[in-house]
C-alpha positions as protocol buffer text, in pm:
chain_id: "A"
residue {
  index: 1
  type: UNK
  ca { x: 0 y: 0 z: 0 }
}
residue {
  index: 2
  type: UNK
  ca { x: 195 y: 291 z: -101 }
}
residue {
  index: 3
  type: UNK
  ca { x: 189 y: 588 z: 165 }
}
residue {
  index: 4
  type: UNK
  ca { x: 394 y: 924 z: 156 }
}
residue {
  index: 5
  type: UNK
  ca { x: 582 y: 1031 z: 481 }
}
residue {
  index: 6
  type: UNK
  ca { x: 397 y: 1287 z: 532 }
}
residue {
  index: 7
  type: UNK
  ca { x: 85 y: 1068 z: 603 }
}
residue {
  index: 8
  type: UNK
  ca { x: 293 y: 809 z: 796 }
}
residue {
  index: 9
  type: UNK
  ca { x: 389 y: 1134 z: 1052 }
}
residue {
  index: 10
  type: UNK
  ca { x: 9 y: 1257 z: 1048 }
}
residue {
  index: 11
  type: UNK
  ca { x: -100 y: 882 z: 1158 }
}
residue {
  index: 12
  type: UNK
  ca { x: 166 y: 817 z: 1390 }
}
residue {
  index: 13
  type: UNK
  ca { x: 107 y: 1185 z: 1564 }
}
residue {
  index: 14
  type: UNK
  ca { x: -265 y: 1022 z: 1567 }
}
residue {
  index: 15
  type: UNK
  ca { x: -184 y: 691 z: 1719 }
}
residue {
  index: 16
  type: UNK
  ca { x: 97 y: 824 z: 1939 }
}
residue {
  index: 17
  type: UNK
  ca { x: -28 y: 1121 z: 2070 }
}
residue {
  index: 18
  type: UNK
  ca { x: -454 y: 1132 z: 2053 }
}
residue {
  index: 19
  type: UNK
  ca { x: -541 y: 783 z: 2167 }
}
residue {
  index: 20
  type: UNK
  ca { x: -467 y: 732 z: 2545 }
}
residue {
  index: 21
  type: UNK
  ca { x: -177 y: 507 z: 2625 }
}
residue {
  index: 22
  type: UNK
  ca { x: -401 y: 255 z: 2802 }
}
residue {
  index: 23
  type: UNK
  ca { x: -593 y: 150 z: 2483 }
}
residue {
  index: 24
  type: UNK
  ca { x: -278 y: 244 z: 2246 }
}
residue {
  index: 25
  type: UNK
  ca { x: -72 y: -47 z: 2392 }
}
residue {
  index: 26
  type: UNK
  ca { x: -343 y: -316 z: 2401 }
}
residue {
  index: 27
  type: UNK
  ca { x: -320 y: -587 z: 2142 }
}
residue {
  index: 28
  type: UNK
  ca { x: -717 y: -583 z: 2105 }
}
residue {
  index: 29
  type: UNK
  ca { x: -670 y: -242 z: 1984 }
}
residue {
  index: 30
  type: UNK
  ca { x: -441 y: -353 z: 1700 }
}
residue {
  index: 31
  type: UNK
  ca { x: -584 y: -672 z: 1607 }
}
residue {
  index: 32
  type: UNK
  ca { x: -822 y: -566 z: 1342 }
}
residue {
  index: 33
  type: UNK
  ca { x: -548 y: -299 z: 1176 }
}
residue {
  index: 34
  type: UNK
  ca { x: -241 y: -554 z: 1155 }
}
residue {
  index: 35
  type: UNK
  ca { x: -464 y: -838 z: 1034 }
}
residue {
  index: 36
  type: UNK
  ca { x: -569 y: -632 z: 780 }
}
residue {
  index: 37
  type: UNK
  ca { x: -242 y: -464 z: 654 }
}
residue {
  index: 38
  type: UNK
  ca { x: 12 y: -781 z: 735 }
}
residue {
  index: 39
  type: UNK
  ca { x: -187 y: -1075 z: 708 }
}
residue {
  index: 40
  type: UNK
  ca { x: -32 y: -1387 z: 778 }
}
residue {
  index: 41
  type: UNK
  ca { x: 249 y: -1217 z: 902 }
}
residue {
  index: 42
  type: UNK
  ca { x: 57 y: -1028 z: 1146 }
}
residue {
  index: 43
  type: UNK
  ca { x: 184 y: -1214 z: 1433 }
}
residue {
  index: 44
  type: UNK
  ca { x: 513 y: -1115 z: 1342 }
}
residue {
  index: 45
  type: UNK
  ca { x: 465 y: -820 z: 1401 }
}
residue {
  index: 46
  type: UNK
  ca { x: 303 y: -835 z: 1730 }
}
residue {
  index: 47
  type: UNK
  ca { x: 542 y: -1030 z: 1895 }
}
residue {
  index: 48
  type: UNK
  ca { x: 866 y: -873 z: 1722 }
}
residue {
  index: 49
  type: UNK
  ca { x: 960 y: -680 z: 1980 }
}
residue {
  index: 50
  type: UNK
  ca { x: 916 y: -944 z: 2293 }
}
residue {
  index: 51
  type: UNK
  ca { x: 1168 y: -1154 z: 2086 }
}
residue {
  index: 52
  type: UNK
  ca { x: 1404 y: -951 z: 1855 }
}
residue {
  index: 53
  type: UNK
  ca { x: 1699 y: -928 z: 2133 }
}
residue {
  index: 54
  type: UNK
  ca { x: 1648 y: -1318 z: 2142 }
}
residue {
  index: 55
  type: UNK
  ca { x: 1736 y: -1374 z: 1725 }
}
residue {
  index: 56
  type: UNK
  ca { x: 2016 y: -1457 z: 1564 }
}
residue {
  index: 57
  type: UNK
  ca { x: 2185 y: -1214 z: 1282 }
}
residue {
  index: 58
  type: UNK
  ca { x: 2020 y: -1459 z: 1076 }
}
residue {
  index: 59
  type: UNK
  ca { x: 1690 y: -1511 z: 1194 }
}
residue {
  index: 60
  type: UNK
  ca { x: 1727 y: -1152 z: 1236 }
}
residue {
  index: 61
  type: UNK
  ca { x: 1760 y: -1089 z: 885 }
}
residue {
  index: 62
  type: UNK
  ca { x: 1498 y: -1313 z: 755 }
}
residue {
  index: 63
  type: UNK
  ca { x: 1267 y: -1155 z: 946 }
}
residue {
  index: 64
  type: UNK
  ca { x: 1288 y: -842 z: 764 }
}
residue {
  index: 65
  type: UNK
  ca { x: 1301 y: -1061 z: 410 }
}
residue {
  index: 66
  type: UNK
  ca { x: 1040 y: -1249 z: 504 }
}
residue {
  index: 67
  type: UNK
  ca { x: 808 y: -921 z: 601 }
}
residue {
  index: 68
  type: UNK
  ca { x: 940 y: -704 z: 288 }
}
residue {
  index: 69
  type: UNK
  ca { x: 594 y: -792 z: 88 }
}
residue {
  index: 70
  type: UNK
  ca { x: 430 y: -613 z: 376 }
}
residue {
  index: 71
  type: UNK
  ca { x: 608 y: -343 z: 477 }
}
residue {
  index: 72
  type: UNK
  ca { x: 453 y: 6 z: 403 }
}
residue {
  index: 73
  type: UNK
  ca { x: 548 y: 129 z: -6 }
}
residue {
  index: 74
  type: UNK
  ca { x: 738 y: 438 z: -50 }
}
residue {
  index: 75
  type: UNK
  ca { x: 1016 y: 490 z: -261 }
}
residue {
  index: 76
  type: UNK
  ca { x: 1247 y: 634 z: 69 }
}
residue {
  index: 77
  type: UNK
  ca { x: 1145 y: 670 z: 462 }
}
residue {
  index: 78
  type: UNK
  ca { x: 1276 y: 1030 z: 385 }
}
residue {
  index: 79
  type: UNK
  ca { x: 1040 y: 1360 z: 453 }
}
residue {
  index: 80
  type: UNK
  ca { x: 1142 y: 1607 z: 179 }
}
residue {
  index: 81
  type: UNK
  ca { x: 1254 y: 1851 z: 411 }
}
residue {
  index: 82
  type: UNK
  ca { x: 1488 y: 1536 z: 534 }
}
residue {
  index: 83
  type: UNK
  ca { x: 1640 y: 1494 z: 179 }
}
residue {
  index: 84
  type: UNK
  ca { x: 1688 y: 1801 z: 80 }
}
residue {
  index: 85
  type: UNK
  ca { x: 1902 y: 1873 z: 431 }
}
residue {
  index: 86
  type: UNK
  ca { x: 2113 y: 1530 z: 337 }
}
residue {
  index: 87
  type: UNK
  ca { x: 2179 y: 1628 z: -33 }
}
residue {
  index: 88
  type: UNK
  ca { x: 2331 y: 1975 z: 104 }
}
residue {
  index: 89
  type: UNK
  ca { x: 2557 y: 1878 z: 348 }
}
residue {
  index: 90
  type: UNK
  ca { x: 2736 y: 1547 z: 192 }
}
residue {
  index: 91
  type: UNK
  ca { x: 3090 y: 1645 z: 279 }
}
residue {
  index: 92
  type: UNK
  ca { x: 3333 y: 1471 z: 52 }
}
residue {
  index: 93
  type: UNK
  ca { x: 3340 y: 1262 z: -242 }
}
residue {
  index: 94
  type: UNK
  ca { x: 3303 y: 893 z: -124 }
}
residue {
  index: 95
  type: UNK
  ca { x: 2952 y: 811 z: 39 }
}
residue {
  index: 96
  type: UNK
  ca { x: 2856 y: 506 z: 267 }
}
residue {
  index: 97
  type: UNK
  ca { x: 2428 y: 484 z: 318 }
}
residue {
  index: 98
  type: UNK
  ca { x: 2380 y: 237 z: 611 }
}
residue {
  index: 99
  type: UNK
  ca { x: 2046 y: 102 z: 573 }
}
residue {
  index: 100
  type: UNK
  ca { x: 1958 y: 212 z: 176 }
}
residue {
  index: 101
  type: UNK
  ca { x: 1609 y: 24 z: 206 }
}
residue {
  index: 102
  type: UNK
  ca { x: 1473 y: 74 z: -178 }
}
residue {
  index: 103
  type: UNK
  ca { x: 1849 y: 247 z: -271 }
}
residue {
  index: 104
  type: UNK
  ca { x: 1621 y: 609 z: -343 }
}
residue {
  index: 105
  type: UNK
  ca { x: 1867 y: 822 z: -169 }
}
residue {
  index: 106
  type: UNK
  ca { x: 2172 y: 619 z: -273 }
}
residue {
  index: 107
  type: UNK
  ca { x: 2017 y: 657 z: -600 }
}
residue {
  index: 108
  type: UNK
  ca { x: 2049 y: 1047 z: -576 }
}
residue {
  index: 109
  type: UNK
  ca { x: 2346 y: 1058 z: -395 }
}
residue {
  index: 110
  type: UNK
  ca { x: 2502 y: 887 z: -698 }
}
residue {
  index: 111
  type: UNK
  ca { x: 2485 y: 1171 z: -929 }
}
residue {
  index: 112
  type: UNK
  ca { x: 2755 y: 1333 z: -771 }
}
residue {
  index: 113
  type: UNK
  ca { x: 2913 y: 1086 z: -561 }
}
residue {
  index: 114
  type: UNK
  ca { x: 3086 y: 764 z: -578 }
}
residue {
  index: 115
  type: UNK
  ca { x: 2834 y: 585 z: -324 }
}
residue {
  index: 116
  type: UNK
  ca { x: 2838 y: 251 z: -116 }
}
residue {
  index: 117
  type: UNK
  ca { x: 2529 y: 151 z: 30 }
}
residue {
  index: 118
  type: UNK
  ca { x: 2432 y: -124 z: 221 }
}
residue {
  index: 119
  type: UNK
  ca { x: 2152 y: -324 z: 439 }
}
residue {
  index: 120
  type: UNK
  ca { x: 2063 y: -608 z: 603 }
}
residue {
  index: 121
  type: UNK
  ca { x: 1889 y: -757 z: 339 }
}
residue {
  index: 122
  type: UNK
  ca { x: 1936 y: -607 z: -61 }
}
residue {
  index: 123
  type: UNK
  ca { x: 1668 y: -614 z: -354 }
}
residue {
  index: 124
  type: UNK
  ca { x: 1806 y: -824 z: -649 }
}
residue {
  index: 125
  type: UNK
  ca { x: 1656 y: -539 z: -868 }
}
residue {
  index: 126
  type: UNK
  ca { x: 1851 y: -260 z: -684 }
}
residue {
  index: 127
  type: UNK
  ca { x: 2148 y: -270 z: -859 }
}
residue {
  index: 128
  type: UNK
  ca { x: 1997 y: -305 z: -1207 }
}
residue {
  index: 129
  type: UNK
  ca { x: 1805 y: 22 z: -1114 }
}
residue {
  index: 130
  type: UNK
  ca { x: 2028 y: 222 z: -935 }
}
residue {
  index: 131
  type: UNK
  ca { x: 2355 y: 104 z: -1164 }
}
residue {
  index: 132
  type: UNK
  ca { x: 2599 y: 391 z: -997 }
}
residue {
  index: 133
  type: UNK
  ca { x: 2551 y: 246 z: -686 }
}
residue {
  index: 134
  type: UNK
  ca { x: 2790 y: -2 z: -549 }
}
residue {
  index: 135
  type: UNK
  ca { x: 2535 y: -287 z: -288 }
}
residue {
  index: 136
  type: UNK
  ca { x: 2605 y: -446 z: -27 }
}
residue {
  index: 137
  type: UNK
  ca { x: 2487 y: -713 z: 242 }
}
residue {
  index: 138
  type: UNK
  ca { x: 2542 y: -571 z: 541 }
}
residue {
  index: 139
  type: UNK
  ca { x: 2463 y: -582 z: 925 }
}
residue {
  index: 140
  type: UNK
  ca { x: 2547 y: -173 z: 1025 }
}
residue {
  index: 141
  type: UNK
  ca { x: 2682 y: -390 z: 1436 }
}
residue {
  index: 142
  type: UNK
  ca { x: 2965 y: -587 z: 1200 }
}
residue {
  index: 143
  type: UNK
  ca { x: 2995 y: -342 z: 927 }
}
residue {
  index: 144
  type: UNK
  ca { x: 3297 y: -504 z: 723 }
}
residue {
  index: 145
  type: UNK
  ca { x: 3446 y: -145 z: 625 }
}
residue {
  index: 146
  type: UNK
  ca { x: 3788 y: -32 z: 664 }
}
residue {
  index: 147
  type: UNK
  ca { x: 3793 y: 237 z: 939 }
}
residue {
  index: 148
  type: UNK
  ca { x: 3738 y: 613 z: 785 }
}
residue {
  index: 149
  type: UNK
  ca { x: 3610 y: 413 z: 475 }
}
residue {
  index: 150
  type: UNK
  ca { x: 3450 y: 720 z: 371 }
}
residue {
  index: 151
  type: UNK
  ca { x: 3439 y: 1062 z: 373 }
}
residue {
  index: 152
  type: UNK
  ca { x: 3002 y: 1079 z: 473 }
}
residue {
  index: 153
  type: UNK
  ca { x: 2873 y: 836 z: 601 }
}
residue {
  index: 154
  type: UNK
  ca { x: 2455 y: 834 z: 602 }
}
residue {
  index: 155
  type: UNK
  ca { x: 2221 y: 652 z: 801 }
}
residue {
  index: 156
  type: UNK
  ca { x: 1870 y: 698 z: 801 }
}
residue {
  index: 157
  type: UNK
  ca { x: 1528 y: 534 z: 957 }
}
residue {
  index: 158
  type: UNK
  ca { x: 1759 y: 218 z: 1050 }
}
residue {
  index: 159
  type: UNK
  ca { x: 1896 y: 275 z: 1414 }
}
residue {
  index: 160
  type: UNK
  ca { x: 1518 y: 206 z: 1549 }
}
residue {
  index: 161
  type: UNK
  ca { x: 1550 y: -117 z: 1373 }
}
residue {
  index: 162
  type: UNK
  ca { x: 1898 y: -255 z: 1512 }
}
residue {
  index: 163
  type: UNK
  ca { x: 1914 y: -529 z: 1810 }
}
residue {
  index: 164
  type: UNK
  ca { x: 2258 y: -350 z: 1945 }
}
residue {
  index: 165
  type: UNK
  ca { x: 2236 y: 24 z: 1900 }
}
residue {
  index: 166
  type: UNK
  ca { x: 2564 y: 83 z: 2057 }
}
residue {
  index: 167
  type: UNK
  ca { x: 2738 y: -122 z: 1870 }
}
residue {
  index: 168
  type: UNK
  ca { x: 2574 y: 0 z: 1504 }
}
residue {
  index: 169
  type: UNK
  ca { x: 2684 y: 412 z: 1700 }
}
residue {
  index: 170
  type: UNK
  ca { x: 3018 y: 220 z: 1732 }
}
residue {
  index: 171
  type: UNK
  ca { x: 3011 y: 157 z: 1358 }
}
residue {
  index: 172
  type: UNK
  ca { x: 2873 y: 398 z: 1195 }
}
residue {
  index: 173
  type: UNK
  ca { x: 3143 y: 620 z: 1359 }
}
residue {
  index: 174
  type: UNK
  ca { x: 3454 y: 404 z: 1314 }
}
residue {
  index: 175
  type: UNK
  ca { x: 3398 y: 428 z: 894 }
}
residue {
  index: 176
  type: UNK
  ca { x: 3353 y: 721 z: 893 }
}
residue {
  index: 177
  type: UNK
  ca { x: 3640 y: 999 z: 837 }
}
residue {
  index: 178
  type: UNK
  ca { x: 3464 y: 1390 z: 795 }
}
residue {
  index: 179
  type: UNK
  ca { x: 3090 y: 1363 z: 887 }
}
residue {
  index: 180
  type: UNK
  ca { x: 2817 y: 1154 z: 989 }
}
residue {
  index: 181
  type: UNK
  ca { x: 2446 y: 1198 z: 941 }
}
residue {
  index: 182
  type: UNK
  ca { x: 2179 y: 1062 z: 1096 }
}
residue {
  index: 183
  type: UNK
  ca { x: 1788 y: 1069 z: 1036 }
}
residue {
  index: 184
  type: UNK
  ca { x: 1541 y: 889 z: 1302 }
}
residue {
  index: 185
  type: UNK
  ca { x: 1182 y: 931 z: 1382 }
}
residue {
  index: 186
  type: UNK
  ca { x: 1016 y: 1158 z: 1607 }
}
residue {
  index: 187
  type: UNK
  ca { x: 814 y: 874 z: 1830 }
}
residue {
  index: 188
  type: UNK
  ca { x: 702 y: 726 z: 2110 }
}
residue {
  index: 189
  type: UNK
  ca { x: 764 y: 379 z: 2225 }
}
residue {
  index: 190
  type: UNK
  ca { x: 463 y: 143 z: 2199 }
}
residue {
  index: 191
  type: UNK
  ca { x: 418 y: -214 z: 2247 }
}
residue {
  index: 192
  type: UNK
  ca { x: 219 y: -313 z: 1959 }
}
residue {
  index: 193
  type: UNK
  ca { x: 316 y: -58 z: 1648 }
}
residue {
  index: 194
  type: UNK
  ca { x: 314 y: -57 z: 1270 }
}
residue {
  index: 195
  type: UNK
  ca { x: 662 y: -141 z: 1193 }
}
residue {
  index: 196
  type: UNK
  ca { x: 949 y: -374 z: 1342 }
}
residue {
  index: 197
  type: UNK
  ca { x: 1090 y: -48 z: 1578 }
}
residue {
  index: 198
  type: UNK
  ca { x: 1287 y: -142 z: 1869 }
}
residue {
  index: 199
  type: UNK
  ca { x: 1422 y: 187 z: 1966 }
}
residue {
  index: 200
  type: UNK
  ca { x: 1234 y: 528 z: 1993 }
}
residue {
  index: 201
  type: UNK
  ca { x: 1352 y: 898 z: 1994 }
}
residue {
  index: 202
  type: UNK
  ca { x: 991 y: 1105 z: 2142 }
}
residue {
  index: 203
  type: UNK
  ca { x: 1289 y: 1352 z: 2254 }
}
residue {
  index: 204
  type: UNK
  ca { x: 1568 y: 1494 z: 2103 }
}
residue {
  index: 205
  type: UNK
  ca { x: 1821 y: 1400 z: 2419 }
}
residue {
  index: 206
  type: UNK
  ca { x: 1730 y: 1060 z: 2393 }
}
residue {
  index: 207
  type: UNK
  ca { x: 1877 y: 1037 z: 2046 }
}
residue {
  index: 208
  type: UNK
  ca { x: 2210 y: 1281 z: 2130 }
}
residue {
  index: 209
  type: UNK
  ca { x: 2268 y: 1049 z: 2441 }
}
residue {
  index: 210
  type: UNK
  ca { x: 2331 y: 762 z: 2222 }
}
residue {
  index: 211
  type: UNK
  ca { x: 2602 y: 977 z: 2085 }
}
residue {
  index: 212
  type: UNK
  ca { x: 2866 y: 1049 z: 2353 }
}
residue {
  index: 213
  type: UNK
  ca { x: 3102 y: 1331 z: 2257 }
}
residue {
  index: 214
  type: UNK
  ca { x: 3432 y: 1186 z: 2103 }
}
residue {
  index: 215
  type: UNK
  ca { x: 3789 y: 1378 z: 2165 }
}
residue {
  index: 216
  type: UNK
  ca { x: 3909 y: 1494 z: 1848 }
}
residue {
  index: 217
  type: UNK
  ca { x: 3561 y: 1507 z: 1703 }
}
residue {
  index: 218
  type: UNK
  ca { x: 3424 y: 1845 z: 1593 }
}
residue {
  index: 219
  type: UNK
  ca { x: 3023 y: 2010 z: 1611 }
}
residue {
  index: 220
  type: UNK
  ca { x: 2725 y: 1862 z: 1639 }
}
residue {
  index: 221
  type: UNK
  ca { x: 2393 y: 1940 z: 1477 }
}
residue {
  index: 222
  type: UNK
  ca { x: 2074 y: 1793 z: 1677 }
}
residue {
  index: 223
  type: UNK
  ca { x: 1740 y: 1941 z: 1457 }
}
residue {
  index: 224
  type: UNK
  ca { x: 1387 y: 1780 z: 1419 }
}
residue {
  index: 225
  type: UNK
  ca { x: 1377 y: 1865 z: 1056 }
}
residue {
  index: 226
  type: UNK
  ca { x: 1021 y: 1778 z: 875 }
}
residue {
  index: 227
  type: UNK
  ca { x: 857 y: 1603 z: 1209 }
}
residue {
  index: 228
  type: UNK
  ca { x: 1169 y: 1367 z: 1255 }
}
residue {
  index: 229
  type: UNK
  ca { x: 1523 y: 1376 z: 1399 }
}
residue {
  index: 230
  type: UNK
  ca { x: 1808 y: 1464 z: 1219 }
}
residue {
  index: 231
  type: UNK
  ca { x: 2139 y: 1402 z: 1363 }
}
residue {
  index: 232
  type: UNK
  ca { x: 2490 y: 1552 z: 1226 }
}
residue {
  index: 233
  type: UNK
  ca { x: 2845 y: 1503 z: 1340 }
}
residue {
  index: 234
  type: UNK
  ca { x: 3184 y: 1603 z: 1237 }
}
residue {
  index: 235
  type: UNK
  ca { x: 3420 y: 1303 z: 1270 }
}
residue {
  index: 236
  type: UNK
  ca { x: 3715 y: 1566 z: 1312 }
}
residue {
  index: 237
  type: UNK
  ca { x: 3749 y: 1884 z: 1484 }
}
residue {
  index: 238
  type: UNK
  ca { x: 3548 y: 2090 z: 1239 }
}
residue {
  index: 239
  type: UNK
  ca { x: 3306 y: 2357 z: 1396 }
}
residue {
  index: 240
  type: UNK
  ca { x: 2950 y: 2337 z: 1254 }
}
residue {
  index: 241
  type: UNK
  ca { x: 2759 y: 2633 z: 1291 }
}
residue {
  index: 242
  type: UNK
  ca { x: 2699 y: 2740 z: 1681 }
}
residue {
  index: 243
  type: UNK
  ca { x: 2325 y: 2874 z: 1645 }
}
residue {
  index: 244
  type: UNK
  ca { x: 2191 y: 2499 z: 1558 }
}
residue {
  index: 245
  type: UNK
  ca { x: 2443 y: 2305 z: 1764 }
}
residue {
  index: 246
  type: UNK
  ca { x: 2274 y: 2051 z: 2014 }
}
């Protein structure tokens, strides 16, 4: 069912924040809704989050293949606002996306950069349609990159999805050698919710917390840009500008 962004924020900020938490995180209350947009995989997603810590990498993984028919249509998880703030501040020529989902923004990227981009599971088709773009496999805990890999290194609407968010902070920083960018969403945690979240940012500390300040590292940019969070760090001492800094 394809869906823009900008309807996904206006039904989460319905769900999230209109319908009391005592109903909002009762399975009754889903029921009806995930039976009718997931199926037989509807169970899935109800229990995902009671057993995701529990999974292999490889169960993991097939989880998300084995859900892809489901999962909501839209060509990137991006808000326009989102994209447009990624495209202008790509420091660099060489570009890693962590977590490219369909490959739209690697896509873009590519007409100007010589881009990597990688997730947990990759669409046969991807690099047939998006031929500039170099795919990968990858699990953003065990990333298989040499350290500062690449000069920007992007990760967007993937952190809420990883069973060891330290360890993917751990990585995303250690490839990357001028600046990292980061794009979450703006929600609150629920039991029983739409996709296969784990973590959840309602406030911006709660995402700048998972990033400790590094020595040596430069200025960082914490912004909700288009209704979710967008996160930006120099990976040497570089000053960003001092107005927007978090």
């Amino acid at each position: 069912m394809p869906i823009s962004r900008s309807l996904a924020l206006a039904i989460h900020f319905v769900l999230d924040e209109c319908v009391p938490p005592i109903l909002r995180d009762r399975a009754w209350f889903t029921w009806l809704p995930f039976q009718l947009l997931f199926g037989r995989h509807a169970e899935t997603f109800r229990s995902f989050k009671d057993r995701a810590h529990d999974l292999s990498p490889e169960e993991f993984r097939r989880v998300y293949a084995e859900t892809a028919p489901v999962h909501l249509e839209r060509p990137t998880d991006l808000n326009a606002a989102c994209l447009r703030r990624i495209r202008a501040r790509i420091a660099g020529r060489t570009v890693l996306e962590v977590g490219c989902g369909r490959g739209h923004l690697a896509g873009l990227l590519a007409t100007a950069h010589d881009v990597t981009a990688c997730d947990i599971a990759i669409d046969r088709a991807l690099p047939a349609r998006h031929p500039r773009v170099t795919f990968r496999e990858e699990n953003v805990e065990r990333l298989s990159f040499a350290d500062r890999a690449f000069d920007t290194v992007v990760c967007t609407h993937t952190l809420e999805h990883v069973q060891d968010l330290d360890a993917a902070v751990r990585e995303l920083r250690r490839v990357a050698r001028r600046r990292l960018i980061v794009v979450v969403p703006r929600q609150r945690p629920y039991r029983h919710t739409f996709d296969l979240h784990l973590h959840f940012f309602p406030l911006g500390h709660m995402l700048a917390a998972r990033f400790p300040p590094e020595r040596g590292a430069g200025g960082r940019i914490l912004e909700n840009v288009g209704g979710d969070w967008c996160y930006e760090e120099e990976r040497v001492d570089t000053p960003l500008p001092a107005a927007q800094s978090a």
